[in-house]
MMTF fields as JSON, N, C-alpha, C and O atoms, coordinates in Angstrom:
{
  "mmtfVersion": "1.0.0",
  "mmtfProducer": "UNKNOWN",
  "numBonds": 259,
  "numAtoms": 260,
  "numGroups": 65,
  "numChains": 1,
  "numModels": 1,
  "chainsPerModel": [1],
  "groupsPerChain": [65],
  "chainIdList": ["A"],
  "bondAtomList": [4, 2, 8, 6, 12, 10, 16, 14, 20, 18, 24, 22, 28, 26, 32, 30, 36, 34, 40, 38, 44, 42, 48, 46, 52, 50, 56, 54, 60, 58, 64, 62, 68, 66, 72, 70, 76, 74, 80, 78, 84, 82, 88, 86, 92, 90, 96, 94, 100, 98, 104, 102, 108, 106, 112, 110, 116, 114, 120, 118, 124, 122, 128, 126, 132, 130, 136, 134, 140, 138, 144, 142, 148, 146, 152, 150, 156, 154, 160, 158, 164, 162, 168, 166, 172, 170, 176, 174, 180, 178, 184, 182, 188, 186, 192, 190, 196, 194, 200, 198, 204, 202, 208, 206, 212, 210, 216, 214, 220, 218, 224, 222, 228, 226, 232, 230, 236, 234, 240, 238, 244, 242, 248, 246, 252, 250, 256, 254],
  "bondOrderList": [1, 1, 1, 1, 1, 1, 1, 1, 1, 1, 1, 1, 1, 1, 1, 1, 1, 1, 1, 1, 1, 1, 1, 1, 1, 1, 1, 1, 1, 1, 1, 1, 1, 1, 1, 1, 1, 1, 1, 1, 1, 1, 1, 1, 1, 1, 1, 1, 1, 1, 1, 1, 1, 1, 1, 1, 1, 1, 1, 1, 1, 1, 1, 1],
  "groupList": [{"groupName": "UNK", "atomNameList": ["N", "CA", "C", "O"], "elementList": ["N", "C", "C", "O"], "formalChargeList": [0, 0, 0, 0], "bondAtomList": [1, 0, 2, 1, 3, 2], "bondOrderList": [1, 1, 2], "singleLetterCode": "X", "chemCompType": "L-PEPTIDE LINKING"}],
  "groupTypeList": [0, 0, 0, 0, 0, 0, 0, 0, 0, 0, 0, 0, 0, 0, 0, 0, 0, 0, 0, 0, 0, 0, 0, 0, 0, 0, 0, 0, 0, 0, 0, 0, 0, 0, 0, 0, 0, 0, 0, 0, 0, 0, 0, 0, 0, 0, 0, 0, 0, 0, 0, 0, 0, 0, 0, 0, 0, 0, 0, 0, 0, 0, 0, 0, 0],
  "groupIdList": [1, 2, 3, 4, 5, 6, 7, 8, 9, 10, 11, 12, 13, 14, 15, 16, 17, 18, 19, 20, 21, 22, 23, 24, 25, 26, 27, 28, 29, 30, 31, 32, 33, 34, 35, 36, 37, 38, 39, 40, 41, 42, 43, 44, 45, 46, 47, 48, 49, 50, 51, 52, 53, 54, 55, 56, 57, 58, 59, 60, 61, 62, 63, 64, 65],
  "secStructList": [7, 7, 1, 1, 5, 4, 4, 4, 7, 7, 1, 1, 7, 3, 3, 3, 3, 3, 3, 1, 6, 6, 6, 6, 6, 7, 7, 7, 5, 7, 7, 5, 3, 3, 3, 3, 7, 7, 7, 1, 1, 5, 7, 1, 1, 7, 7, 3, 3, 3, 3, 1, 1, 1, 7, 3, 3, 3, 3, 3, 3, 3, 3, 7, 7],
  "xCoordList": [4.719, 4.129, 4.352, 4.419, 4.477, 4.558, 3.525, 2.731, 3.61, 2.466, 2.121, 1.426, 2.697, 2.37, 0.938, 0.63, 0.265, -1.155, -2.052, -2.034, -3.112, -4.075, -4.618, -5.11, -4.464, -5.31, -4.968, -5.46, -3.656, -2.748, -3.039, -2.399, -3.816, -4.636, -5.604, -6.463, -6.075, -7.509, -7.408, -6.349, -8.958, -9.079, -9.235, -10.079, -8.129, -7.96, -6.65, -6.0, -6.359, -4.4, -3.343, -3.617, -2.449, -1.265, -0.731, -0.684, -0.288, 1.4, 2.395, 2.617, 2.932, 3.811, 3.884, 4.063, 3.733, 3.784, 4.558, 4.972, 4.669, 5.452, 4.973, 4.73, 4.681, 3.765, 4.404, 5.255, 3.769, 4.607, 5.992, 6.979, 5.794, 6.736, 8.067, 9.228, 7.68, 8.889, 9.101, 9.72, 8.862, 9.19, 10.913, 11.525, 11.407, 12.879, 13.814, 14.851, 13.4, 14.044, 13.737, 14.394, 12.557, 12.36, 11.489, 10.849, 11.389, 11.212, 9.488, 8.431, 9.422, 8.41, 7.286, 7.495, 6.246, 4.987, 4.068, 3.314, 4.351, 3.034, 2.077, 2.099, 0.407, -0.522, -1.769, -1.367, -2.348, -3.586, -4.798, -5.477, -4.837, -5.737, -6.925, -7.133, -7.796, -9.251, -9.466, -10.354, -9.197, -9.465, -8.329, -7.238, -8.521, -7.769, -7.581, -8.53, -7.049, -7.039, -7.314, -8.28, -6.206, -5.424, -6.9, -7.774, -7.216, -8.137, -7.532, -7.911, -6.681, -6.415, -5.21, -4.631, -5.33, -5.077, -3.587, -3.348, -2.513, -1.376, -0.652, -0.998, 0.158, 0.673, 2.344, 2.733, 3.015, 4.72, 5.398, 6.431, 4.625, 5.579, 4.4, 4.51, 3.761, 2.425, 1.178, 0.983, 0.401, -0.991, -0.982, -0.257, -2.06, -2.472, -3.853, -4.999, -3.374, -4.344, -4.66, -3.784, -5.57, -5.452, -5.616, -6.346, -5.074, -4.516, -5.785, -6.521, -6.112, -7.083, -6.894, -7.784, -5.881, -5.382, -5.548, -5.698, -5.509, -5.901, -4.891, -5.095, -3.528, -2.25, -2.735, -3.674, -1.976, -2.425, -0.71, 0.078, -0.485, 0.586, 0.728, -0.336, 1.7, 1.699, 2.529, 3.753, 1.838, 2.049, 3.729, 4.242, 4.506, 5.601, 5.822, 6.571, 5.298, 4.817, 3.501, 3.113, 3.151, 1.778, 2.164, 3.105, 1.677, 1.583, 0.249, -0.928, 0.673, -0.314, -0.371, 0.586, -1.104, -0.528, -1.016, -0.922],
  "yCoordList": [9.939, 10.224, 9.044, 7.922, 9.193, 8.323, 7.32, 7.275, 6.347, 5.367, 5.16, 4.317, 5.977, 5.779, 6.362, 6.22, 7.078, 8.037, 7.969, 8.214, 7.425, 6.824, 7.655, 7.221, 8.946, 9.91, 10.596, 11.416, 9.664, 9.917, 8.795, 8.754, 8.254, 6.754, 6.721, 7.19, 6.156, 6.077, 5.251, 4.927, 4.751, 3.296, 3.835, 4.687, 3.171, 3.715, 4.244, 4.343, 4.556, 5.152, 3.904, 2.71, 4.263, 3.062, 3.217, 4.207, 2.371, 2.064, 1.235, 0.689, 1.252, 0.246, -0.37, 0.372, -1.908, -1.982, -3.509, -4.185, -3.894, -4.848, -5.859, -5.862, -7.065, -8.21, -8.42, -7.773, -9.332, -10.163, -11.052, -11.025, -11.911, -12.553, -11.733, -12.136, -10.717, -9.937, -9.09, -8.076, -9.182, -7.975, -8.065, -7.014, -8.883, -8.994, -8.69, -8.049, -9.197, -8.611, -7.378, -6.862, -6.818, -5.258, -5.197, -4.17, -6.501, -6.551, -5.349, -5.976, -4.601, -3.994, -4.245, -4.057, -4.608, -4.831, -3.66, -2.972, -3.59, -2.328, -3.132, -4.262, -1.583, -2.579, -1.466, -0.312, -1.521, -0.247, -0.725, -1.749, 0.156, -0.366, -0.675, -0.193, -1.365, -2.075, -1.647, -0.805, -1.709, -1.822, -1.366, -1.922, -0.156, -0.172, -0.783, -0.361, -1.512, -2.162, -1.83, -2.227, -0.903, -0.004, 0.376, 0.329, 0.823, 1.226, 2.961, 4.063, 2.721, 4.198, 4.816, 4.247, 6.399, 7.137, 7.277, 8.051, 6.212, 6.082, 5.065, 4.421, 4.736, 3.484, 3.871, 4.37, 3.165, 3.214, 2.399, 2.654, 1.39, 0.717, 0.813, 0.523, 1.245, 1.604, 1.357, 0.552, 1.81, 1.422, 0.209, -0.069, -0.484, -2.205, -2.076, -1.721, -2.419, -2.041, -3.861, -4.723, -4.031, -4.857, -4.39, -3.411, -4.889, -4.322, -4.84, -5.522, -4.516, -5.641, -6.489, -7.072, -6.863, -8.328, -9.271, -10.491, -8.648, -9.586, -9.842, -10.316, -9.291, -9.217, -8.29, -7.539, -8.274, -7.667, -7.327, -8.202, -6.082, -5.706, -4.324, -3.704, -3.725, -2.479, -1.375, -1.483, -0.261, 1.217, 1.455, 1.505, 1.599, 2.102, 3.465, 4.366, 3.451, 5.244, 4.752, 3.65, 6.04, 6.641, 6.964, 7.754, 6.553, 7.072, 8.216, 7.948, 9.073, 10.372, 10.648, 10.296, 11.038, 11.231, 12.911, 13.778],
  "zCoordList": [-3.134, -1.831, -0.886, -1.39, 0.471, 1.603, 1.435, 0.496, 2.624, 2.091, 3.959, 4.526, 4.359, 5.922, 6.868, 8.051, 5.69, 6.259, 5.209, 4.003, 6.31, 5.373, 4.259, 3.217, 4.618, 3.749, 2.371, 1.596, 2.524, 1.533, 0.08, -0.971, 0.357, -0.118, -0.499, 0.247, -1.876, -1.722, -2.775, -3.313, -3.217, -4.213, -5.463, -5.74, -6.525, -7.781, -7.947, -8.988, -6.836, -6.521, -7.229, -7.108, -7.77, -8.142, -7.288, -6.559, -7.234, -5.327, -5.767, -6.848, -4.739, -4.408, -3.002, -2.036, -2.828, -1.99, -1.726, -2.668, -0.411, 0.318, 0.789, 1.996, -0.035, 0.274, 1.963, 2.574, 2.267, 3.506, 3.29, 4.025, 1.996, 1.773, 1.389, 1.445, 1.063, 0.862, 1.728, 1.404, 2.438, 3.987, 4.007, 3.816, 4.158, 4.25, 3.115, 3.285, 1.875, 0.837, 0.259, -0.645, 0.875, 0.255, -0.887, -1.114, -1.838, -3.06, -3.75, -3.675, -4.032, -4.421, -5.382, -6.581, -5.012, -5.896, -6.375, -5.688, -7.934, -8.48, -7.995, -7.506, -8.433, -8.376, -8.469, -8.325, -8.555, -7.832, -6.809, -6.874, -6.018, -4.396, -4.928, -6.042, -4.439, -4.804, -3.341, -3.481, -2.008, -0.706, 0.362, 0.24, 1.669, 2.55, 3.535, 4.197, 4.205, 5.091, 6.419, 7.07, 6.883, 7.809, 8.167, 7.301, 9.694, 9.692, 10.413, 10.017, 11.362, 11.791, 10.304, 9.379, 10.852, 10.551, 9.792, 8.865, 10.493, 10.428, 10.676, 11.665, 10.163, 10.648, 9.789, 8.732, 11.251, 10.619, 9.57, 8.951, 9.498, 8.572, 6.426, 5.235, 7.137, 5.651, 6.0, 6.912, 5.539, 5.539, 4.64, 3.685, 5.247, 4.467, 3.492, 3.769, 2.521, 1.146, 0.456, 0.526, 0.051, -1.353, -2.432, -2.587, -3.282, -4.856, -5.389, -4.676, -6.754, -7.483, -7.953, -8.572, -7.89, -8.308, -6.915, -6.985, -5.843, -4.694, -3.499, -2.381, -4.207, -3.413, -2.378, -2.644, -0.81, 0.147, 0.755, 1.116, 0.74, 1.467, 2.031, 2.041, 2.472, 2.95, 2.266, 2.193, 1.739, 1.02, 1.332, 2.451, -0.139, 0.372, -0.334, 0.044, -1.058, -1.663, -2.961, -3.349, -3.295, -3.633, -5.22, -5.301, -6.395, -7.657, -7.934, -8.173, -7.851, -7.957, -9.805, -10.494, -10.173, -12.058, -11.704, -12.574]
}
């Protein structure tokens, strides 16, 4: 799933997502959300989550089981 609408999100979800430091190389971080960031509805480049590990980046798709 996309990682661009918030509703598509919720805490307990696995992801993937795009620290800051890796914005340029793409590089992808598992993780599962503890917290959303994002406060509207949508956002283009991902919604902003923290993982529970504490990493903070933006949704590049959604692990649904």
């Amino acid at each position: 799933m996309d990682g661009r609408k918030r509703s598509a999100i919720n805490p307990g979800d696995s992801v993937d997502i795009v620290l800051k430091k890796d914005q340029r190389s793409g590089n992808l971080t598992k993780g599962v959300v503890r917290d959303i960031l994002t406060n509207s509805s949508e956002h283009p480049h991902g919604i902003k989550v923290r993982l529970e590990d504490g990493q903070v980046g933006r949704v590049k798709s959604v692990h649904k089981d």
